[in-house]
TORKE-725876 format. One record per residue (C-alpha): x, z, y. Coordinates in steps of 0.5 Angstrom, whole numbers, plus 500, padded with zeros to 3 digits. Each point is the difference from the previous one (the first is absolute). Layout:
<atoms>
XZY/...
</atoms>
This chain:
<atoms>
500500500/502499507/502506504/499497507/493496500/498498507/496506501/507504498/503496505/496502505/500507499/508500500/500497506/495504504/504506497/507497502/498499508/497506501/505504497/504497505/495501506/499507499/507501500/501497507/495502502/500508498/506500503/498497506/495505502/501507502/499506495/493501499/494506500/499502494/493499498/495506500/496500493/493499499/496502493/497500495/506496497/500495495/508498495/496495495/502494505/508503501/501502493/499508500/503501507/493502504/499497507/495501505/494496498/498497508/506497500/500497492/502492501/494498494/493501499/499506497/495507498/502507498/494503496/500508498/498501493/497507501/493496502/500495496/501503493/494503500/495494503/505493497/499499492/508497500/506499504/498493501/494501502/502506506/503494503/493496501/498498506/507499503/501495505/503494495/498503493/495499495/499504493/499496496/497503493/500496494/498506497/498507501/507502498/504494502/500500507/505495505/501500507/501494503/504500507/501495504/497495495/505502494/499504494/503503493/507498501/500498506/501506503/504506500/497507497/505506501/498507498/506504504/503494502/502499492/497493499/495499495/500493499/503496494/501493496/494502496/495501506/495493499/499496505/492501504/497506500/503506495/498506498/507503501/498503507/494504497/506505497/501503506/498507501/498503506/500507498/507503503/501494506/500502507/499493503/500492498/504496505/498492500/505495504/496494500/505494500/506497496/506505500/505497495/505503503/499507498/496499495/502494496/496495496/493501500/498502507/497495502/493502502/502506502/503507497/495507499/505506498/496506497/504507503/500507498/500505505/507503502/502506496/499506504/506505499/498508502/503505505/500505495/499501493/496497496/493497502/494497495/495496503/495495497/493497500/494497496/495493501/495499496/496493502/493496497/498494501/492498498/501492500/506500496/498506495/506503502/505507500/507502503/503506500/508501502/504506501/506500504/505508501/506500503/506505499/505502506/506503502/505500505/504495497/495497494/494496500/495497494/494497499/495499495/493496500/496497495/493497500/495497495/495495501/494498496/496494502/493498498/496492500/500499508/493499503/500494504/494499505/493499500/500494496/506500495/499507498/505503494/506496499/501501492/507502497/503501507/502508499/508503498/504506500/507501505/504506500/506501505/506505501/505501505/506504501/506501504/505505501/505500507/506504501/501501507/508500500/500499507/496500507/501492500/501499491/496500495/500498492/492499497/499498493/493498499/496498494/493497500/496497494/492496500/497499494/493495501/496501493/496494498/498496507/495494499/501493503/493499500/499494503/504496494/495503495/493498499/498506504/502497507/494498505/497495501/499502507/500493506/500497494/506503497/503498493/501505494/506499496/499499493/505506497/496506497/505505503/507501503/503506502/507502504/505506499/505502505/506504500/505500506/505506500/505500506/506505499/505501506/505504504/501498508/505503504/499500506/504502507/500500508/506500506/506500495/503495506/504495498/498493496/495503496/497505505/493501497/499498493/495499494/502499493/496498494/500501493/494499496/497497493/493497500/497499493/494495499/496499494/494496500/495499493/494496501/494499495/494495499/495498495/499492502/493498498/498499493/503498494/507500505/502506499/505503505/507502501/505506503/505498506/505505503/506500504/505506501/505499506/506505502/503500508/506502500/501501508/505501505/499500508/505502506/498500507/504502506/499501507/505500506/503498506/502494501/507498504/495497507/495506501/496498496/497503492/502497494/495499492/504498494/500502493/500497493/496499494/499499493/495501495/501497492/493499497/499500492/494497497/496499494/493498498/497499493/493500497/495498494/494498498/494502498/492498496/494502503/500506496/507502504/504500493/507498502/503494498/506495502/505502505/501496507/507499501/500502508/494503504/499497506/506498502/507500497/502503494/507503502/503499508/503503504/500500509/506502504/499500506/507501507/499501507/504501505/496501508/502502508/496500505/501502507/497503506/502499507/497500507/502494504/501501508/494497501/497507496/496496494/502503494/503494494/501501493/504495497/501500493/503497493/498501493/504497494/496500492/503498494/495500494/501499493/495499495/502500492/495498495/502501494/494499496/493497502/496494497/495495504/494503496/499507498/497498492/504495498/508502498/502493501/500500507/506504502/504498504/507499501/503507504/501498507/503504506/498498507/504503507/496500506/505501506/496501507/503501508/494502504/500502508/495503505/500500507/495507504/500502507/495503504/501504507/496506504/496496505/496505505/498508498/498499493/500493499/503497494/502492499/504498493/502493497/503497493/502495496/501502494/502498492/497502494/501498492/499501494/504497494/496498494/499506496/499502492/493499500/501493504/505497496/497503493/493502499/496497496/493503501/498502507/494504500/495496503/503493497/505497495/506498503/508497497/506502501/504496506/508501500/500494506/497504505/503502506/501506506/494501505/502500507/496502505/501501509/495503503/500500509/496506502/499502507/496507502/498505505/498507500/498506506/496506502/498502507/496507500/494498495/502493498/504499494/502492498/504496495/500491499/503497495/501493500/503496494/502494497/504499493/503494497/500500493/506495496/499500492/495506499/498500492/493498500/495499493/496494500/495499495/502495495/493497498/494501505/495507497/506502495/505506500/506496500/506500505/505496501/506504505/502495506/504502507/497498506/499500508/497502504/497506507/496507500/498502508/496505503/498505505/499508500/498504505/499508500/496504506/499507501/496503506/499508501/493500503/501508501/505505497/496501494/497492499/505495498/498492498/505496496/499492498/504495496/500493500/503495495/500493501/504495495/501493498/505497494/501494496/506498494/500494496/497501493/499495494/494496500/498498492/497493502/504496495/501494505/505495499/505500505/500508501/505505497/501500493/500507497/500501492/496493499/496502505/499497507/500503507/499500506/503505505/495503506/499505504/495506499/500506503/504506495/498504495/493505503/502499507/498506504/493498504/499503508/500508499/498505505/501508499/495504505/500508500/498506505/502506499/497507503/505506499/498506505/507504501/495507500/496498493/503501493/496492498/501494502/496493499/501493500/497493499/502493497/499493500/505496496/498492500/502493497/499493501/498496494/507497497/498494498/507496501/502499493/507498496/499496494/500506496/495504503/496494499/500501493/500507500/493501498/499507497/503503507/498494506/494498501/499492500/499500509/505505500/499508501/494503505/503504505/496507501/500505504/500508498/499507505/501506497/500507503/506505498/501508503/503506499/500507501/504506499/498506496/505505502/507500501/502497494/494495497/497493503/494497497/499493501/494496499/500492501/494494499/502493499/497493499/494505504/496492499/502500492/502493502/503496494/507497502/506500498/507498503/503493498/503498495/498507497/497501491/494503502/496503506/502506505/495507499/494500502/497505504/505506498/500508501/507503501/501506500/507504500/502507500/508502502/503508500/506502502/503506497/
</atoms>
């Protein structure tokens, strides 16, 4: 593969000139004033080095999980309503953000600032997010935007990083606290009870949380009623242990582990809907298990002057096992897939001084991936049978990923604030042992190994314009290299696909230009954006009405708008609004059999533009609050809209189980939420949802969101 395409090119450039323009110009200018530091503060978008979040150069939000464990169902779903994003539900326990118009392996998912993704993750809408449990995190931050500099392959769409409290260290002695939640949802015939203590000392913190989960059949609207064969079990632990070694030097070694028992894929069995004229698949079950264990060791310091002023190293292994069982329709039988994948990984980034006043991000990584998959058949009366030679992708691989980033920060004479910066990948995928079909051994393919090298740049600047006043602009890249999954799978969950060794990287550029403020009850924030996409990976149905894709790059753009508005009427009134606008196309395959078109397999087709995968209709978030500073309650009152999507790729064309032929309605939903504190240490809160019992559901999505829904949630602290 060539390092310097045209996209790589031009990030080295960019990177190179101005370099050279910061160094002329810092040491032009007189020695600046340091400036005052605003909160709340956000460290996803620099790597874990927090900065003040109403002078952050990307679109972003930072959400307090206190409240939204009690009245979100997941972790994908607190993110709902965010400018941008749509949470998307195959499945009652498989939900997918989509940010900025990507999904699945697009984006990056990072819990503590470990990263989650690996080459098994499939592309489109995935499960994996749906294991990520709230209970134990203090706050979600979400950095819309490709930030591959930091974050490497993957974060395109943007990056969503799930982090914990920091540990509290007691002056004296030693220190117990904890609390309890239990939470009921009518609609989904739901329970959730957590527990989460603390111990500390003056020198020692810990950290232990768990919280069980059980889901019944969920209640769509008025019209759709019980959705049949929806329900399943979670469970979730976390744990930590600091060790404060000094004021500025921690260790954390943390351990989590979620297990998701039995979770149906309704809409590809006969018990799918047949709502807006929906299809039903023709499988008599099929039922998904999760497993994700993430083992690390962090360190971490602050001050240490010098080349590594400030630093976070990061030592971690995550393991992910997957089983998927159905029973296809009669006399087919069925058959067991599974996957195990074992991330080894190493993360170092630093922080300091650089030689032209300005501050200075490097670091290194490396992460060595093992992968496995196997399966057998079964008859309809679930005997076991022949053995499959791989699951749903290959047999035996592995995927070795190196990387090396800086990324400076300075201020120009002029006082806008530039982040230039350059990141070099090098991937090596070694198939050891995969096959073109899953059932037949015949179709092994000779072991191959693929290098990906990838030199990526990123350009950032913004500047304080009046009193709370804001204005910031980038160009930056994104990439993803093909993964295990792309290179091998055999058996996506929505289609059957082949494996394709020929495909190449996908590049990504995306220009931004944003403005955010407050003045003394108005709070705002605009984004506007434009990506350009080069060789995504795109699935195309290979004969109109069938299963079958075939795996293609193409080219193409996603664009868009988000505005937040805040308003405080009266110090205890507040009203929020959120407005999303988006629009896209990329080239996909039509099967049309034409002479003359593109010859793939013995079949002809002509290359079109459609829009991508589940594009994300036009959003709009409304809330009002009522929280009287002398009252122990609090109220408030929410609108969450969205325009029918109806502009379809090819594939979601004959996604007839999850997209209705006209596209998929557009809904609004109100619903009303309050809270009350029952002495010092107990809160109860109340919530009505969907109060129209509306039957809707989000694009893309297996089955349609609750109905009219009760929730009741209980928190104690002892």
């Amino acid at each position: 593969m060539k390092i310097l395409s045209p996209f790589n090119k031009l990030s080295f450039l960019l990177f190179l000139t101005l370099a050279v323009f910061s160094y002329r110009e810092t040491h032009a200018q007189s020695e600046s004033n340091d400036t005052e530091e605003l909160s709340p503060m956000v460290v996803t978008a620099s790597g874990g080095f927090a900065e003040p979040w109403a002078s952050l150069p990307w679109s972003a939000d930072r959400l307090r999980v206190r409240g939204l464990r009690y009245s979100a169902r997941t972790m994908p779903e607190a993110l709902t309503g965010l400018p941008s994003v749509m949470v998307q539900k195959t499945a009652l326990g498989q939900s997918s953000p989509y940010l900025r118009g990507l999904t699945g392996y697009h984006n990056v998912l990072l819990v503590d600032g470990i990263r989650l993704n690996h080459s098994a993750m499939r592309s489109g809408p995935n499960q994996y997010w749906s294991t990520v449990e709230m209970l134990g995190s203090e706050r979600i931050e979400v950095v819309r935007g490709p930030n591959g500099i930091i974050y490497g392959a993957d974060a395109i769409g943007g990056v969503v990083n799930v982090l914990s409290a920091k540990p509290i260290f007691s002056n004296e002695g030693v220190v117990q606290a904890g609390n309890f939640f239990g939470r009921l949802s009518s609609a989904e015939r739901s329970w959730s009870a957590g527990v989460r203590g603390i111990l500390s000392s003056p020198d020692w913190a810990a950290e232990l949380s768990h919280a069980e989960r059980s889901f019944g059949d969920l209640e769509g609207g008025k019209e759709v009623g019980k959705q049949v064969n929806t329900g399943y079990d979670s469970r979730g632990t976390n744990f930590r242990l600091s060790r404060k070694l000094n004021e500025s030097t921690r260790m954390t070694l943390g351990l989590q582990r979620t297990f998701m028992d039995d979770v149906p894929r309704t809409h590809k069995t006969v018990n799918g809907l047949t709502w807006e004229g929906l299809s039903p698949g023709s499988e008599r079950w099929r039922r998904l298990d999760q497993e994700r264990l993430l083992y690390y060791g962090k360190f971490s310091w602050a001050d240490a002057g010098g080349w590594a002023d400030m630093g976070i190293v990061t030592l971690g292994m995550h393991q992910h096992g997957q089983e998927r069982t159905r029973m296809q329709n009669a006399p087919n039988g069925g058959d067991f897939q599974h996957f195990d994948l074992d991330d080894f990984g190493f993360t170092a980034r630093l922080e300091a001084d650089d030689p032209w006043g300005g501050r200075v991000a490097y670091g290194v990584e490396w992460h060595r991936e093992s992968l496995a998959s196997g399966g057998y058949k079964f008859d309809d009366l679930q005997v076991r049978g022949a053995n499959l030679v791989q699951g749903p992708l290959a047999a035996d691989a592995q995927y070795d990923r190196y990387a090396l980033y800086l990324n400076d920060r300075y201020e120009s004479a002029s006082s806008w604030i530039v982040e230039p910066g350059i990141r070099f990948s090098s991937v090596r995928a070694g198939l050891d042992r995969y096959y073109l079909k899953n059932s037949d051994a015949s179709t092994i393919q000779a072991p191959e190994t693929k290098t990906y090298d990838q030199l990526i740049g990123s350009i950032r600047a913004s500047k304080t314009i009046g009193e709370g006043k804001f204005l910031f602009a980038g160009l930056s890249q994104g990439f993803r290299p093909p993964s295990l999954y792309d290179l091998t799978s055999t058996d996506e969950t929505s289609a059957i696909e082949r494996p394709n060794t020929s495909l190449d990287p996908e590049n990504f550029i995306q220009a931004e230009v944003g403005f955010r403020g407050n003045s003394d009850s108005l709070n705002w924030g605009i984004s506007a954006y434009r990506t350009w996409v080069d060789d995504m990976i795109i699935r195309s149905p290979i004969e109109s009405g069938k299963s079958a894709v075939l795996k293609a790059n193409g080219d193409g753009f996603i664009q868009g708008l988000e505005i937040e508005l805040g308003y405080d009427w009266t110090p205890f009134w507040r009203s929020e609004i959120r407005l999303s606008w988006m629009d896209g196309e990329v080239e996909q395959m039509l099967d049309n059999n034409a002479t003359g078109t593109v010859p793939i397999d013995g079949r002809n087709y002509t290359p079109v533009n459609r829009a991508p995968d589940r594009l994300m209709p036009s959003q709009a978030m409304f809330v009002t609050r009522y929280s009287p500073a002398t009252e122990p309650w609090w109220g408030e009152l929410s609108v969450l809209a969205f325009g029918k999507a109806d502009d379809l790729s090819l594939k979601d064309e004959t996604d007839s189980s999850r997209i209705p032929g006209n596209g998929t309605p557009g809904f609004a939903l109100f619903g009303l939420r309050g809270g009350r504190s029952l002495g010092e240490n107990t809160t109860l809160t109340l919530a009505a949802e969907n109060l129209g019992d509306v039957d809707y559901r989000v694009h893309g999505s297996g089955l349609n969101g609750p109905g009219r829904n009760f929730i009741f949630s209980l928190a104690h602290s002892f």
